[in-house]
Short mmCIF file of the C-alpha atoms (twelve columns), coordinates in Angstrom:
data_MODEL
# 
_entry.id   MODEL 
# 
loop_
_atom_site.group_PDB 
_atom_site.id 
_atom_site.type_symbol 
_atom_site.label_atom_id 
_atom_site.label_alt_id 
_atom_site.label_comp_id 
_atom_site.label_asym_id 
_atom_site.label_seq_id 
_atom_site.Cartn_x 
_atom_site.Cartn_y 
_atom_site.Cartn_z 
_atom_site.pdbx_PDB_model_num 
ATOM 1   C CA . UNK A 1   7.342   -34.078 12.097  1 
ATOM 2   C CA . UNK A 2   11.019  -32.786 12.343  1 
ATOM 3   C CA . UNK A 3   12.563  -30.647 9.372   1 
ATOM 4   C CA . UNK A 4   16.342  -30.820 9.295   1 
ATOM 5   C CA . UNK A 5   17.813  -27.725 6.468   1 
ATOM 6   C CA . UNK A 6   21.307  -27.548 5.698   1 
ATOM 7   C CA . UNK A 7   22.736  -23.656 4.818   1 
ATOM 8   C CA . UNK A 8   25.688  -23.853 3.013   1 
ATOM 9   C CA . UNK A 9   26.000  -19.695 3.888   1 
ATOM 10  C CA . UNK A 10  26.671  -20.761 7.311   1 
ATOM 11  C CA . UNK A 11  29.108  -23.244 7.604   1 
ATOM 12  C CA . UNK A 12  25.995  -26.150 7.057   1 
ATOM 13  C CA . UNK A 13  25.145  -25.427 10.899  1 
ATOM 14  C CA . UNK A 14  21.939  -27.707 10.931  1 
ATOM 15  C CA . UNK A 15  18.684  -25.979 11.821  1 
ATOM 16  C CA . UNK A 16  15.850  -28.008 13.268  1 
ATOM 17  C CA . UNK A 17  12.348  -27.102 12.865  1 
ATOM 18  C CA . UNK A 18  9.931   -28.125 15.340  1 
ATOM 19  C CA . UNK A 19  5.747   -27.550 14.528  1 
ATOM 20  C CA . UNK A 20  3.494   -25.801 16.836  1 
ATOM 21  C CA . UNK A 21  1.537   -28.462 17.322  1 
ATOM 22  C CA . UNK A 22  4.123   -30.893 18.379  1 
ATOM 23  C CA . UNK A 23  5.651   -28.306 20.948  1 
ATOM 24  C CA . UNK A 24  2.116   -26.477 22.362  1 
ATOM 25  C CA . UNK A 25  0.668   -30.352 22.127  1 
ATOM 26  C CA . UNK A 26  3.052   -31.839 24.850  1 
ATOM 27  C CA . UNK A 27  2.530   -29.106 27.709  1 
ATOM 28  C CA . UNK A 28  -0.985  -30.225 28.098  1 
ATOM 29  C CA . UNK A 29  -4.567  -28.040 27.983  1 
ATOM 30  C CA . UNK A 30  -6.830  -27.405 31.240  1 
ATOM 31  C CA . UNK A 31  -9.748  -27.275 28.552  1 
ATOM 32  C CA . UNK A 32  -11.330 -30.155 26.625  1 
ATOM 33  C CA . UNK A 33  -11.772 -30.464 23.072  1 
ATOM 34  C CA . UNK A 34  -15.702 -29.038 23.342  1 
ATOM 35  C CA . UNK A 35  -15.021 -26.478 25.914  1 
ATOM 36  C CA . UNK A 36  -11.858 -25.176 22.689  1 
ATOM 37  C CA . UNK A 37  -14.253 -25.754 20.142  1 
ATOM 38  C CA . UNK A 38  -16.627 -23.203 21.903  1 
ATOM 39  C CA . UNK A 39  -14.381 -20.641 22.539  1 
ATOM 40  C CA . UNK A 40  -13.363 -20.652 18.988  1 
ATOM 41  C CA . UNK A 41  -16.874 -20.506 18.164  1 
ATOM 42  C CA . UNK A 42  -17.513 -17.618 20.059  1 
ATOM 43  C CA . UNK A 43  -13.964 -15.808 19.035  1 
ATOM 44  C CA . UNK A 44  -15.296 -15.964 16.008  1 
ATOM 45  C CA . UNK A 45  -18.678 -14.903 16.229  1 
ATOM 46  C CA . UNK A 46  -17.816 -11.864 18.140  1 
ATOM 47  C CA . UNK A 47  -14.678 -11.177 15.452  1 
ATOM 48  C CA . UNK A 48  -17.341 -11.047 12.660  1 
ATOM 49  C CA . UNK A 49  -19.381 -8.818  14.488  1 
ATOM 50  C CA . UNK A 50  -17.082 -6.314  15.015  1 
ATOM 51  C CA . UNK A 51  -16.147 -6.449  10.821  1 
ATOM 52  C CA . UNK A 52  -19.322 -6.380  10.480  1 
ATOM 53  C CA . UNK A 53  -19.985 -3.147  12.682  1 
ATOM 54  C CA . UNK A 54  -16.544 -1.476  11.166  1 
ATOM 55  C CA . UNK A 55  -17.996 -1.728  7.479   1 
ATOM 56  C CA . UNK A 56  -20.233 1.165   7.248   1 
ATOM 57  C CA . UNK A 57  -19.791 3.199   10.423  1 
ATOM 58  C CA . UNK A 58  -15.735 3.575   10.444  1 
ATOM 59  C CA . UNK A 59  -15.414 3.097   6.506   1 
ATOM 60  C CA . UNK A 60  -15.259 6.987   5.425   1 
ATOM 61  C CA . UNK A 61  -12.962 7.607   8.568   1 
ATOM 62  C CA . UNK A 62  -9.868  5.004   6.995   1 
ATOM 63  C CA . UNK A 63  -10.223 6.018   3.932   1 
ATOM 64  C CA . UNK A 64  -9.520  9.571   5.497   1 
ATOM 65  C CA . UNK A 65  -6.877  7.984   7.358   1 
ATOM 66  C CA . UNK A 66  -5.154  6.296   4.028   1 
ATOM 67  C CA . UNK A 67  -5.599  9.048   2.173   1 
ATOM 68  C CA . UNK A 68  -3.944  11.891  4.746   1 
ATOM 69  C CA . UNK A 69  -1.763  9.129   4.987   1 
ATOM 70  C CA . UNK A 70  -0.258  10.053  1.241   1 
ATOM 71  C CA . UNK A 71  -0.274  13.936  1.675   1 
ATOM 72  C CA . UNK A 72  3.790   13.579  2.387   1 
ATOM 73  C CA . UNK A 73  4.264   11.665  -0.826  1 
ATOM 74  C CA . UNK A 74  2.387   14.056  -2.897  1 
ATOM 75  C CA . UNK A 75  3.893   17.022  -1.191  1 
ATOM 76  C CA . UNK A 76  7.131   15.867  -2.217  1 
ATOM 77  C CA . UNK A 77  6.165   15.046  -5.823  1 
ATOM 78  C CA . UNK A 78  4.494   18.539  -6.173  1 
ATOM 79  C CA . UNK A 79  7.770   20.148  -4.957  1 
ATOM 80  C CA . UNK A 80  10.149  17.810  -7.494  1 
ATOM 81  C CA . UNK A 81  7.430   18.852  -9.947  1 
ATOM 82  C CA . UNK A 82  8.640   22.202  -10.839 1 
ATOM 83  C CA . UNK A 83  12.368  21.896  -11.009 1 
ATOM 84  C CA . UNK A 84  12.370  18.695  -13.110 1 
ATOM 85  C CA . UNK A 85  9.606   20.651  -15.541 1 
ATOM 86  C CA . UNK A 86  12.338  23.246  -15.618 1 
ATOM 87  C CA . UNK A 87  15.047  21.254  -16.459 1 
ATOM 88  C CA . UNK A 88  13.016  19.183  -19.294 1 
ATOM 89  C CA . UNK A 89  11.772  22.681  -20.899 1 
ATOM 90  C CA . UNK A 90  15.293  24.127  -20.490 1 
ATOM 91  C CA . UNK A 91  16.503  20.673  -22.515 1 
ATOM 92  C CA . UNK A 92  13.653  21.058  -24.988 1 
ATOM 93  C CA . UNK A 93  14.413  24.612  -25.640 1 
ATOM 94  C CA . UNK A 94  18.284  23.750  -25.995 1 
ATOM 95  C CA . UNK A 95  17.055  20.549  -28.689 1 
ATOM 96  C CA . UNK A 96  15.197  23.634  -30.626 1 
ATOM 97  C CA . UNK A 97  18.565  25.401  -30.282 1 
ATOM 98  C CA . UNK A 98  20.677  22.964  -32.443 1 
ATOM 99  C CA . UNK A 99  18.134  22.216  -34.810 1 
ATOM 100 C CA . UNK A 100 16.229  19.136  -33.177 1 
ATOM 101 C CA . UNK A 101 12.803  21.060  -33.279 1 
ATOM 102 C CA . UNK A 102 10.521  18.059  -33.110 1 
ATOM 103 C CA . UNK A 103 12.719  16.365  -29.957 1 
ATOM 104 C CA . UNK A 104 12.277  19.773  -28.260 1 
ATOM 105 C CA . UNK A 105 9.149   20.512  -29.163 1 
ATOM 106 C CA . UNK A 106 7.455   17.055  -27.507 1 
ATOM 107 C CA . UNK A 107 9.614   17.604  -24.455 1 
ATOM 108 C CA . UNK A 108 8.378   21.309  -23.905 1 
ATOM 109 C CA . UNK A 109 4.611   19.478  -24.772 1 
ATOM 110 C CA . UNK A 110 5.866   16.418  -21.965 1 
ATOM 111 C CA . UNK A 111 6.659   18.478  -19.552 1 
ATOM 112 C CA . UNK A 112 4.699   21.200  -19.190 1 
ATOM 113 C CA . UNK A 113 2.026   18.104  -19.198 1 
ATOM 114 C CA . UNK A 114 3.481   15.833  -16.939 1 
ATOM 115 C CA . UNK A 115 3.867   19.082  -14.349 1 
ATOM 116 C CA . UNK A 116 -0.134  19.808  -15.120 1 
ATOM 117 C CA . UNK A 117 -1.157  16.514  -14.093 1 
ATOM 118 C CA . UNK A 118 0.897   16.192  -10.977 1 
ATOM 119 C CA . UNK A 119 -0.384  19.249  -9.492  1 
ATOM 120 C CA . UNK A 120 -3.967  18.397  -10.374 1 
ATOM 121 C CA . UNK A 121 -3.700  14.250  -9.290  1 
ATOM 122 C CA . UNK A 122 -4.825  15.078  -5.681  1 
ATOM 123 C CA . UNK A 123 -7.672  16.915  -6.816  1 
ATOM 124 C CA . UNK A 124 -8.723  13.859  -9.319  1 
ATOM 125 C CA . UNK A 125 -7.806  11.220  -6.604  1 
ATOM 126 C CA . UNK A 126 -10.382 13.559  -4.164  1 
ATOM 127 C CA . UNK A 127 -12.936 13.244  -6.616  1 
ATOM 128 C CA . UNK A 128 -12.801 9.836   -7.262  1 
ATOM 129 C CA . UNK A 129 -12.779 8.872   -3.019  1 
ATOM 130 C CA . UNK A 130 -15.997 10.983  -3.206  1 
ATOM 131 C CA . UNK A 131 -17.426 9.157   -5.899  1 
ATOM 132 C CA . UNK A 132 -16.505 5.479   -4.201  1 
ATOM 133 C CA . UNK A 133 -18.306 7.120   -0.423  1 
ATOM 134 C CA . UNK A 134 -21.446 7.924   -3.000  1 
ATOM 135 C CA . UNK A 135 -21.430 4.724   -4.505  1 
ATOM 136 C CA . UNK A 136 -20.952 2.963   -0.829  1 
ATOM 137 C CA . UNK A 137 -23.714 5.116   0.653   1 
ATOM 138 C CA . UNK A 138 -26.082 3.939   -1.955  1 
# 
């Protein structure tokens, strides 16, 4: 099967598409069809035995892996934390200045909030991996 696509972006140069099968197909296999058909069977046996062994004995260790893996990301977050917090009370307090009280009011609340919860997420996010390993060791 040939696929012929036209791309106007590119001056309709004509791009032909040839299948794997047709190209690998014509250079010819040493192998017959059973002797394929068992090394497929045992490329995949000895793939699903090696899940298999990775599910409980290297499970903990990736999740350590993903999770270390984020400690750049929330480092940064933690340190844009504080001078956006600042800026957002500074607004609120300026809202409370020309007579907006309840505007600057639920910023001060938002932010002092918002900064609260980003410096405790990796603490929550630790407790809840711990939970998941308790619930996997079960």
């Amino acid at each position: 099967m040939f696929l012929t696509i036209a791309l106007p972006k590119f001056k309709r140069d004509r791009y032909e598409v040839i299948p794997w099968r047709d190209f690998f197909d014509e250079m010819g296999s040493v192998l017959t069809p059973r002797q394929k058909r068992t090394i497929n069977a045992l490329l995949a046996g000895t793939a699903a035995a090696y899940v298999l062994r990775l599910g409980h004995a290297e499970a903990s260790g990736i999740a350590d892996k993903i999770v270390n893996a984020f400690n750049p990301i929330i480092d940064l977050t933690q340190g844009l934390a504080y001078p956006i917090s600042f800026l957002m009370i500074t607004g609120g307090f300026l809202l409370i200045m020309i007579g907006q009280r309840s505007k600057g009011l639920a910023m001060l609340k938002w932010a002092a909030i918002g900064y609260i919860g980003i410096q405790f997420a990796p603490a929550i996010m630790q407790i809840l991996v711990s939970v998941g390993k308790a619930m996997v060791a079960r």
